[in-house]
C-alpha positions in Angstrom: 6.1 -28.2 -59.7 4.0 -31.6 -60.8 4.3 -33.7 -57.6 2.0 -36.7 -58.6 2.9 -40.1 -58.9 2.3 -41.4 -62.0 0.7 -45.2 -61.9 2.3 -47.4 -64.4 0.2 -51.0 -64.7 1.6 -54.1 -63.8 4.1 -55.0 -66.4 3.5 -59.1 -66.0 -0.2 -59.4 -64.8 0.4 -63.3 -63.8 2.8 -61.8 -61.6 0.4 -59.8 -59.8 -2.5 -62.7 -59.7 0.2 -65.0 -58.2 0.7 -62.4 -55.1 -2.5 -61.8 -54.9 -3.4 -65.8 -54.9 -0.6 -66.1 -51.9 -2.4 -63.4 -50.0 -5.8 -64.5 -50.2 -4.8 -68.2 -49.0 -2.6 -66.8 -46.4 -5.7 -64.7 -45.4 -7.9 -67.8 -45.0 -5.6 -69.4 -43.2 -5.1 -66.7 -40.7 -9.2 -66.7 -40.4 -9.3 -70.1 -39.8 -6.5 -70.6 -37.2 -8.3 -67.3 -35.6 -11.9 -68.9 -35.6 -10.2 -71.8 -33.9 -9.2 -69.9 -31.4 -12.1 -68.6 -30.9 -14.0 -71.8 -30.4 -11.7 -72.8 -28.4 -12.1 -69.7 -25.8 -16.0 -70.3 -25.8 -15.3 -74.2 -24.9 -13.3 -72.8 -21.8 -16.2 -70.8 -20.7 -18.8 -73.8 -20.4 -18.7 -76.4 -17.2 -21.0 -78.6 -20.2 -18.9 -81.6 -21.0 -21.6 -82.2 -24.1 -21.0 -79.0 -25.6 -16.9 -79.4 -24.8 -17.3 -82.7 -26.7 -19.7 -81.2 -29.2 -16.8 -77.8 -29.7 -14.1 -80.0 -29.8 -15.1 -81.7 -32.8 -16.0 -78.4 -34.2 -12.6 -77.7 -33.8 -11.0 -81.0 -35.5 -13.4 -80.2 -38.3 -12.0 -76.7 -39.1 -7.9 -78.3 -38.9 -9.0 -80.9 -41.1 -10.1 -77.8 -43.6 -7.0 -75.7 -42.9 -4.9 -78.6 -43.9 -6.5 -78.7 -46.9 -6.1 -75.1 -47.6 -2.6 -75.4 -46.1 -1.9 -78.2 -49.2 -3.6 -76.3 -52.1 -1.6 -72.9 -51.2 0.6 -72.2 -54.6 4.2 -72.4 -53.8 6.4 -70.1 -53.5 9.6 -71.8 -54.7 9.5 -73.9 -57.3 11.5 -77.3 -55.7 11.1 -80.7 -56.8 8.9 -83.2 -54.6 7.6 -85.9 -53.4 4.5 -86.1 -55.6 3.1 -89.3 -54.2 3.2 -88.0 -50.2 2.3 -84.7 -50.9 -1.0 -86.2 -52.5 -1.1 -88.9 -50.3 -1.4 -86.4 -47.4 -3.7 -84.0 -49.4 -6.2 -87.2 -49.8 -6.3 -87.9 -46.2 -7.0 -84.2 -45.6 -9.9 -84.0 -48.1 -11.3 -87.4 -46.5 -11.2 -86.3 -42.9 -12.9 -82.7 -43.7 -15.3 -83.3 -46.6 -16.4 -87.4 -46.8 -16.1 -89.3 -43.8 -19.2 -87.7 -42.5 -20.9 -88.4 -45.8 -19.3 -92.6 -45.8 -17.4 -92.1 -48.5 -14.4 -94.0 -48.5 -11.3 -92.4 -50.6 -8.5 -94.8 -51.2 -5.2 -93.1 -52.8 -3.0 -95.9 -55.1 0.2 -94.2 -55.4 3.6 -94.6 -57.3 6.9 -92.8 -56.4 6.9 -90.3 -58.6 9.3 -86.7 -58.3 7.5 -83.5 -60.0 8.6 -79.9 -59.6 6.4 -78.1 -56.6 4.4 -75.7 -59.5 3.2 -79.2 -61.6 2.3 -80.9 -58.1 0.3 -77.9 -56.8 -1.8 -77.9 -60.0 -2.2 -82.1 -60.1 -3.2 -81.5 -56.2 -6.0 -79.0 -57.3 -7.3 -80.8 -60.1 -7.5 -83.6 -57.7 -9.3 -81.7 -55.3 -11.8 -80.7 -58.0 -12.3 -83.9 -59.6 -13.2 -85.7 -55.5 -15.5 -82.8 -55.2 -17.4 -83.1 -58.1 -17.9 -87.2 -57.1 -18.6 -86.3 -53.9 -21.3 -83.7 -54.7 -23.0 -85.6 -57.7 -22.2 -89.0 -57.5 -23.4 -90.4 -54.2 -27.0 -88.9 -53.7 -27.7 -91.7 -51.1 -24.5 -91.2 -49.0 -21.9 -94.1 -49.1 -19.9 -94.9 -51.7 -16.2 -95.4 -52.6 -13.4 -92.6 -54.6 -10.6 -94.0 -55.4 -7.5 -92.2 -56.6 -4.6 -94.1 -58.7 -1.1 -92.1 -59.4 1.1 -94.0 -62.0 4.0 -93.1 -63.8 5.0 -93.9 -67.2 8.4 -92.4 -67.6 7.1 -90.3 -70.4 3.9 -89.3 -69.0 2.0 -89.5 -65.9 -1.9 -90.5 -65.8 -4.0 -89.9 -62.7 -7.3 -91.8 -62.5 -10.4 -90.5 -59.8 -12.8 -93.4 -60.0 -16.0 -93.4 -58.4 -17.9 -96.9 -57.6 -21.7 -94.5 -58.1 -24.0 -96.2 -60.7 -25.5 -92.6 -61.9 -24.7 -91.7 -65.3 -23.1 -88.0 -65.2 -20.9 -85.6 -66.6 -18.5 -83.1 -65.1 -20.9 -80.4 -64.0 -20.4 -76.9 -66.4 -19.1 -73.9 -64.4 -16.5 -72.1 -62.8 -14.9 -75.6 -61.1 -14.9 -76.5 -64.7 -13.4 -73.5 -66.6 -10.5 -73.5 -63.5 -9.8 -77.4 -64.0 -9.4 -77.2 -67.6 -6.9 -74.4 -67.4 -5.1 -76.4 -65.0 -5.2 -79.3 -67.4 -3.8 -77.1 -70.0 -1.0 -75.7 -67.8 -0.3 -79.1 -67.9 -0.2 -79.4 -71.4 -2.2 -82.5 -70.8 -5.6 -84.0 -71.6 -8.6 -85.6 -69.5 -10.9 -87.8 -70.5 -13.7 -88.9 -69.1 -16.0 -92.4 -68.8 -19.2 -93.3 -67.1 -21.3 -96.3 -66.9 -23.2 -98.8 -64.8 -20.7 -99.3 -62.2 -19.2 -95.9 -62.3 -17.4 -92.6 -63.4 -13.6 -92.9 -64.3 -11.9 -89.3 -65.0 -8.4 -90.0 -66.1 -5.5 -86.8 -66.4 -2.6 -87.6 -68.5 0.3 -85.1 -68.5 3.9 -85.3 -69.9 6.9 -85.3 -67.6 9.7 -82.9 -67.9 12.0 -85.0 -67.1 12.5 -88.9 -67.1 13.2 -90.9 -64.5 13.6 -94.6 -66.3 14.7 -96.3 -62.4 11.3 -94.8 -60.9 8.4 -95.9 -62.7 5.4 -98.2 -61.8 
């Protein structure tokens, strides 16, 4: 008697790279909520109010990063929502963890705009990518301004990242690259990109699935 199991591939492979995707950010979470704790415990075992001060900040540093990671997880339902706060709060989380330190000042322009949880995840990511690339080739000498502007056409949706950085560049090649144009295309939308003497100005422009005339900029 044959007592094997036979293995049969997955039938929809984006199903299995979606569970694997919600594991693996559920994983860093845990790991970051569990190095917290950690620093924590070793700022109860020093009388040093320096190093207290010094661990406590240590510790604010790595919330500010969960709450970006907490933001970018993919959802699991696929709701409508509040595009503008959910992106409003993401911005604030990327500023707190990634460019205060640097002086970069990230200002979010927003307009109420309602987008299923699946379209907002993948705006929020492209978002994330597109302050990231500023923020690591833009402002060489520290300082600078990002400013993000959300508007809603009724028909389509553009998103501007605009960076105040006189340095001529370009959208570094690579994997951030290759993983923000297949957003862009999951989209079905297009990015464009323009740079000169007073700065770089990415602009995303996606159609919406469904109008709302009485909620436009």
């Amino acid at each position: 008697m044959h007592n094997s199991m036979e293995m049969k591939p997955c039938e929809d492979p984006a199903v299995g790279e979606h569970v694997l995707l919600l594991e693996l950010t559920h994983r860093i979470s845990n790991e970051l909520m569990s190095t917290i704790g950690f620093v924590k415990l070793m700022a109860s075992q020093t009388s040093n109010d320096d190093v207290k001060v010094a661990l406590a900040g240590v510790i604010q540093h790595i919330y500010d990063f969960a709450r970006i990671y907490r933001a970018l997880q993919i959802p699991v339902a696929d709701e409508e929502v509040d595009a503008a706060k959910y992106l409003r709060e993401l911005c604030q989380s990327i500023s707190h963890a990634r460019l205060q330190h640097k002086g970069i000042e990230l200002a979010f322009i927003e307009c109420p705009l309602t987008l299923n949880a699946s379209c907002c995840w993948r705006l929020g990511m492209i978002i994330s990518e597109l302050i990231a690339n500023a923020s690591r080739h833009a402002f060489y000498g520290g300082g600078g301004k990002v400013q993000i502007e959300l508007i809603n056409r009724g028909v389509f949706v553009e998103c501007a990242v605009t960076d105040n950085s006189p340095v001529l560049k370009n959208i570094k090649s690579g994997q951030g690259l290759k993983i923000l144009r297949s957003l862009v295309r999951d989209l079905s939308g297009t990015i464009n990109q323009k740079s000169g003497a007073i700065g770089t100005r990415v602009t995303l422009s996606f159609p919406l699935s469904k109008i709302e005339p009485d909620r436009l900029c």
